[in-house]
C-alpha positions in Angstrom: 14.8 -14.4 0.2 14.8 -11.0 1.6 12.4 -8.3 0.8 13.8 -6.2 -1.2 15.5 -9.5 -3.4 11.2 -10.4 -3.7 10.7 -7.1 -4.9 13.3 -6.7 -7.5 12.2 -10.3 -8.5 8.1 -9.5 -8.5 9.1 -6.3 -10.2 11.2 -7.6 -13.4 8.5 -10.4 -13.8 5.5 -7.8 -13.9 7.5 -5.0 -16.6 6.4 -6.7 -19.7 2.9 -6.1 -18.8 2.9 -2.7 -17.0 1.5 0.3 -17.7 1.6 3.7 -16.5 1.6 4.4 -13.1 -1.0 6.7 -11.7 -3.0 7.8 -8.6 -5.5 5.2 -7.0 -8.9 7.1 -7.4 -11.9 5.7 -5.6 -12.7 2.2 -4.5 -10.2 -0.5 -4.3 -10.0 -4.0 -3.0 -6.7 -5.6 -2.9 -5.2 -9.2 -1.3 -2.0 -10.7 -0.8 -0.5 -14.0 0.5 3.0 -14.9 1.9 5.4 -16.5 4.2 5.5 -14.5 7.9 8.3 -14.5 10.1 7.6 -14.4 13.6 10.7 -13.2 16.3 11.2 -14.6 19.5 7.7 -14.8 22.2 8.9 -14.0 26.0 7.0 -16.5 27.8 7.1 -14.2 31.2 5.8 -17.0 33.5 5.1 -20.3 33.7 3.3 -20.2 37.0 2.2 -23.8 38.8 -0.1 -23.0 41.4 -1.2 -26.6 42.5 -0.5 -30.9 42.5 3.2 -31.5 43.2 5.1 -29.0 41.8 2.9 -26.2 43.3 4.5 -22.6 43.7 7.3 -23.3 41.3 7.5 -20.4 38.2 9.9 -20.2 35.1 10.8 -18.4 32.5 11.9 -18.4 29.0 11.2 -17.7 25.1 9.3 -19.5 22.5 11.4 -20.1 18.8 9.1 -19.7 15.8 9.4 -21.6 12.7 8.6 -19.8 9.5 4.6 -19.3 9.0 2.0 -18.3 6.3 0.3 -14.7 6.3 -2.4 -13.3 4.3 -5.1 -10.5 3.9 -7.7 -8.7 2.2 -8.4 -4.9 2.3 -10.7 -2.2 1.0 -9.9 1.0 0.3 -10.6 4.8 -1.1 -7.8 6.1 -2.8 -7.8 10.1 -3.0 -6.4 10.7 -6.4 -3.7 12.6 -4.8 -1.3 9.7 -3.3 -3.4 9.4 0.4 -5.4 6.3 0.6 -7.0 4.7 3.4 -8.5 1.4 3.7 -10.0 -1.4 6.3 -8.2 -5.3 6.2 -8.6 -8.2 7.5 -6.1 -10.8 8.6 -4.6 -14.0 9.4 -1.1 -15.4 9.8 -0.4 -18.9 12.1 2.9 -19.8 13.1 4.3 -22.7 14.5 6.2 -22.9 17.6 9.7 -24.8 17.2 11.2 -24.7 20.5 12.4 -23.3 24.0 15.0 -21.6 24.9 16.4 -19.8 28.4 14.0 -22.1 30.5 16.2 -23.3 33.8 14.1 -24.1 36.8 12.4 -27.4 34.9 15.5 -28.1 32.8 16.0 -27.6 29.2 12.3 -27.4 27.6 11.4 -28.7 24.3 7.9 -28.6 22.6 5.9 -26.2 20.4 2.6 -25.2 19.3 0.8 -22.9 17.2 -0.2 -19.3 17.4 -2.8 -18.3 15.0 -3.6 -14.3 14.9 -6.2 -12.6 12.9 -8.4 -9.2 13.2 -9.5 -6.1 11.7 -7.3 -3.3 11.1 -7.3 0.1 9.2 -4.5 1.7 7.7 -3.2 4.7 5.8 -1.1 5.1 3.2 0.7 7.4 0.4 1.5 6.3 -2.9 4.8 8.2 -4.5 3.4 9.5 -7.5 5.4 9.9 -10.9 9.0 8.7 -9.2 8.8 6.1 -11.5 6.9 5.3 -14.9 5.5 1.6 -14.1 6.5 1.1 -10.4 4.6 3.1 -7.8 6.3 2.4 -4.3 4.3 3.4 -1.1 4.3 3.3 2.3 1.6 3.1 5.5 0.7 2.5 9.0 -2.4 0.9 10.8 -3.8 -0.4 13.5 -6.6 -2.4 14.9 -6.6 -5.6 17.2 -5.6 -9.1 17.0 -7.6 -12.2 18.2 -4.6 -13.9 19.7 -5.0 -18.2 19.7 -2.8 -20.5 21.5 -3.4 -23.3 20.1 -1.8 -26.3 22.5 1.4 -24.9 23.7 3.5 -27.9 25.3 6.5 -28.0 26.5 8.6 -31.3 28.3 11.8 -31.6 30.3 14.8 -32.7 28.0 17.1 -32.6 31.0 16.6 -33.8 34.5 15.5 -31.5 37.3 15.8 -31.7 40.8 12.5 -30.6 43.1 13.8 -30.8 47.1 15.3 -34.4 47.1 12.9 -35.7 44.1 14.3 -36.0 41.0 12.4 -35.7 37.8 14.0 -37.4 35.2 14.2 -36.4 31.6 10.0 -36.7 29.8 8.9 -36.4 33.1 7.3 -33.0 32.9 4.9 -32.0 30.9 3.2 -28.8 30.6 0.1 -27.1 28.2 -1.6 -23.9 27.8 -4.3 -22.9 25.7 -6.6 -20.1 25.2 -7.5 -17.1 22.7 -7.2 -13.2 24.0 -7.8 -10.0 22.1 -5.2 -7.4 21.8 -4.2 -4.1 20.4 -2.3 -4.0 17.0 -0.2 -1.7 15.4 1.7 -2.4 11.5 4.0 -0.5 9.7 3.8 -1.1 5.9 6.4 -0.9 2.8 5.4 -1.8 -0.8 5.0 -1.5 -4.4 2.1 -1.9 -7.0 3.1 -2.4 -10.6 -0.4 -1.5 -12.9 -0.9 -4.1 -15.4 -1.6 -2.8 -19.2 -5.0 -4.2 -20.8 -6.8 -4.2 -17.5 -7.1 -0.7 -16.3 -7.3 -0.8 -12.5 -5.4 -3.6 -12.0 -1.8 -3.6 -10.4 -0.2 -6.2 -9.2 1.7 -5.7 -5.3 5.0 -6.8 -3.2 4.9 -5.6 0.3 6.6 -5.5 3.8 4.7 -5.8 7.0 5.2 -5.2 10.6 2.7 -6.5 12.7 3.3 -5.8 16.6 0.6 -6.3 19.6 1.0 -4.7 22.9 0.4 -6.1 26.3 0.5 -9.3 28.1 -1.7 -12.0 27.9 -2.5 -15.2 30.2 -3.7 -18.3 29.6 -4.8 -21.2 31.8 -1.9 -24.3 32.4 -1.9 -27.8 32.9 0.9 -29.8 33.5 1.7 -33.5 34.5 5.1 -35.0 36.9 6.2 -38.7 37.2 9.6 -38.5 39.3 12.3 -40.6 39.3 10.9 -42.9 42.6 7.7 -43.6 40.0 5.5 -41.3 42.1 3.0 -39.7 39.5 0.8 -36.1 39.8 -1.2 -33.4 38.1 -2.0 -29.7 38.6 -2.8 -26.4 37.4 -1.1 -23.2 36.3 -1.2 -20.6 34.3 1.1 -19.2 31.4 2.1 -15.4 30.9 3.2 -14.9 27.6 4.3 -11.0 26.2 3.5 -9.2 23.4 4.3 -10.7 19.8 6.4 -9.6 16.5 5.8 -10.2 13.1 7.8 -9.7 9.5 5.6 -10.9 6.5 7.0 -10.3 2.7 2.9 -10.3 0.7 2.6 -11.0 -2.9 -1.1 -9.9 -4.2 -3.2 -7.8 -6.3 -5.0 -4.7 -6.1 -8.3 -3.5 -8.2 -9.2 -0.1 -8.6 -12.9 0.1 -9.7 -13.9 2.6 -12.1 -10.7 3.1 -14.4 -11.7 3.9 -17.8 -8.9 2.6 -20.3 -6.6 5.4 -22.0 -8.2 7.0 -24.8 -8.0 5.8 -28.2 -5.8 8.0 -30.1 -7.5 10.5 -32.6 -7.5 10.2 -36.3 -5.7 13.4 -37.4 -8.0 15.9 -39.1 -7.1 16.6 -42.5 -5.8 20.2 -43.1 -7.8 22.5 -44.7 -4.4 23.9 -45.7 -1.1 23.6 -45.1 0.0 24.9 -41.2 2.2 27.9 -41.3 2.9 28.2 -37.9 1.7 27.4 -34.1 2.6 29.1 -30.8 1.3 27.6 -27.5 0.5 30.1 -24.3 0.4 28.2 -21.1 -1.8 29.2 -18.1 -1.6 29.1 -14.3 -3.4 26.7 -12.9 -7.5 27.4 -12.6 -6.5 30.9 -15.0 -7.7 32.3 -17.6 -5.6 35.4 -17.4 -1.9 36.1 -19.6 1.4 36.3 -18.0 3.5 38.7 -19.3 5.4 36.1 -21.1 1.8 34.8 -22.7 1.4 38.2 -24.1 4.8 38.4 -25.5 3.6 35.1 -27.5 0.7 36.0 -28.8 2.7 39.6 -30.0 5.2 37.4 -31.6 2.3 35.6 -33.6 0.1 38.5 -34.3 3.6 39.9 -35.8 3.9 36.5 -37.6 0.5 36.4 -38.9 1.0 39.8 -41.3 4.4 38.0 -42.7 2.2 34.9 -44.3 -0.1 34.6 -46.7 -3.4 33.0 -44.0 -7.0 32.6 -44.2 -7.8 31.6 -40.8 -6.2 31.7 -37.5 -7.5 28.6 -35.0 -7.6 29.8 -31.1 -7.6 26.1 -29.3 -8.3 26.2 -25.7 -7.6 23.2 -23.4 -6.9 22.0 -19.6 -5.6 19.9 -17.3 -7.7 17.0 -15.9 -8.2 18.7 -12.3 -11.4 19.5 -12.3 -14.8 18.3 -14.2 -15.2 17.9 -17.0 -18.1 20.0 -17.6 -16.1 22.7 -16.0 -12.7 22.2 -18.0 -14.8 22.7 -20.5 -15.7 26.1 -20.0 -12.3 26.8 -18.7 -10.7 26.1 -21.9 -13.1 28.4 -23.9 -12.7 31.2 -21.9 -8.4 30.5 -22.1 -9.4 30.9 -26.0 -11.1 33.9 -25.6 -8.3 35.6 -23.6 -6.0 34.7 -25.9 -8.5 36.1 -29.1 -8.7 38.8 -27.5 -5.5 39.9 -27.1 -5.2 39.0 -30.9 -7.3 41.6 -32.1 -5.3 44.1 -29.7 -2.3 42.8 -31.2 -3.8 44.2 -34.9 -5.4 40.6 -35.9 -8.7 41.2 -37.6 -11.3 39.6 -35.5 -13.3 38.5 -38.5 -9.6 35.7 -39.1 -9.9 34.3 -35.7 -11.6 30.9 -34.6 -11.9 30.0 -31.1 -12.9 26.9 -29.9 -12.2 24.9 -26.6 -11.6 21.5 -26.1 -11.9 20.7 -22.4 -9.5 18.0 -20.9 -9.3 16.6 -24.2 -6.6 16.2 -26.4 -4.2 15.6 -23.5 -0.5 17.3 -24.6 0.8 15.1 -21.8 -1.0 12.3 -20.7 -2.4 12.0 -17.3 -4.9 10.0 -14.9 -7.8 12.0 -14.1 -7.2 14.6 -11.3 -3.8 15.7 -12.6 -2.3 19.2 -12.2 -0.1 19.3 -15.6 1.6 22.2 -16.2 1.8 21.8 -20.0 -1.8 20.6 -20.7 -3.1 24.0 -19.6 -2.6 25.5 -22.6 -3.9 27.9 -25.7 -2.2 26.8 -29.4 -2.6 29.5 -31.8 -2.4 27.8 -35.7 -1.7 30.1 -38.3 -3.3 28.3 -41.9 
């Protein structure tokens, strides 16, 4: 199943539960498992340097059959899409075959490559593309502790060495060993946030895991020829750097989430609302646009045409900043906005202000948000 079929699949299954999508913000720790596809490994040289077949060399590539990956990570996320985060990984793969080897024949065997190591990556989250899915992207890199883990490989065919002839299963060859190499990983995903359990999300993701340079490890190999004669020696393999595709299902915890607000019982009316006008503010303002002032005009105007007893001056904000400093933020928006009132002809003795912070959302947010239309004065006429 390709990626993007596990996606759509992951993505329709986790809907029911989702909730809205919003910026990570703070620590994180996230996981996933899956299968890993490994291409083609260049064995450069398979060098025998002593015994019977000394000085003879080959070259091929080593098939991979399909493998398991996984990983853990912790992260920061910046509230503003950027994240970056440490993992740790593992994937083995199993070697199915050879293929392109001449000099000894056909080659058949196998073996398995384990790979695991620290990396760190960083990545941007696509904020507000979508309500419940929030795709992202990243790159890292790190190192790999690189395991050969008994690499064989026999003759299938016969093979010819001067006038001695080594007939098929004659030849055998092994190679061992662990090196450490640099990594590099590209990354393609999507986190779906799961409703009841703020922080949670649940994740489908592409990796690309590449390592660079060569690497070689110590041979072995054993020869019975046709005439019966038997023999050992030494060598040494060369194998080149390695390629990996792994689709990752997991999860992802972002500590610290408070759930959404419960909504507010609505006050009960002192008397019946007349009218309200809103005046929206830049962002960090407390000044009026021109078209604030032609608002606030238009309800002064208003205001004579009614029979009131109170007009309420509400001053709120967006939930960019602190709290404590929304706070004052939204009183002085109020007072701007009073003020210009009484300028208007309002008698100052009519008008309430108060300010309500990052409260009382008009459009709800995560913390951190720049919304345009929570940064805001509502004038009530009762």
């Amino acid at each position: 199943m390709g990626f993007r079929n596990a996606l759509v699949a992951a993505t329709i299954l986790a809907l029911p539960l989702a909730a809205n999508a919003q910026p990570v913000n703070g620590l994180y720790i996230g996981g996933g498992v899956g299968p890993d596809f490994q291409l083609k490994e260049q064995v450069k040289n398979l060098q025998l340097n002593s015994g019977t077949l000394g000085s003879l060399s080959t070259s091929g590539n080593m098939d991979f059959s399909t493998g398991f990956a996984g990983l853990m990570n912790l992260g920061w996320g910046f509230g503003n899409g950027l994240r970056a985060e440490i993992e740790g990984n593992y994937r083995n793969t199993h070697g199915s075959g050879f293929t392109g080897f001449t000099r000894f024949g056909a080659l058949s065997g196998g073996g398995d490559e384990e790979k695991y190591g620290p990396m760190v990556n960083a990545l941007y989250d696509f904020v507000g593309l979508t309500p419940y899915v929030q795709p992202y992207i990243g790159a890292g890199v790190g190192v790999q502790f690189v395991n050969d883990n008994n690499f064989h490989g026999y003759n299938n065919t016969a093979f010819a060495v001067g006038a001695t002839t080594v007939p098929p299963g004659g030849f055998t060859a092994t190679a061992s060993g662990t090196k450490t190499v640099f990594a590099y990983q590209a990354i393609v995903g999507a986190a779906v946030p799961i409703a009841g359990i703020p922080g949670l999300a649940v994740t489908a993701e592409y990796r690309f895991l590449g390592t660079a340079g060569d690497r070689s490890e110590g041979a072995h190999y054993s020869v019975t020829t046709a005439g019966g004669r038997t023999g050992t020696g030494t060598g040494s393999a060369q194998f080149g750097p390695t390629y990996d595709n792994a689709v990752l299902f997991g999860i992802r915890y972002n500590f610290g989430v408070a759930p959404p607000p419960a909504p507010a019982a609505a006050p009960i009316p002192a008397s019946p609302i007349s009218r309200s006008y809103l005046v929206f503010f830049d962002w960090d303002k407390a000044d009026l646009t021109d078209r604030a002032r032609q608002i606030v005009a238009e309800a002064a105007a208003n205001s004579t045409k009614v029979q009131y007893t109170q007009l309420e001056v509400n001053g709120y904000t967006d939930t960019s900043g602190t709290a404590k400093y929304n706070q004052g933020l939204s009183v002085r928006r109020a007072q701007a906005v009073a003020a210009e009132l009484v300028k208007d002809g309002v008698p100052k003795s009519a008008i309430t202000i108060q300010g309500f912070g990052e409260t009382h959302l008009l459009v709800a947010t995560g913390q951190g948000v720049r919304e345009p239309q929570n940064r805001r004065v509502e004038i009530i006429i009762k």
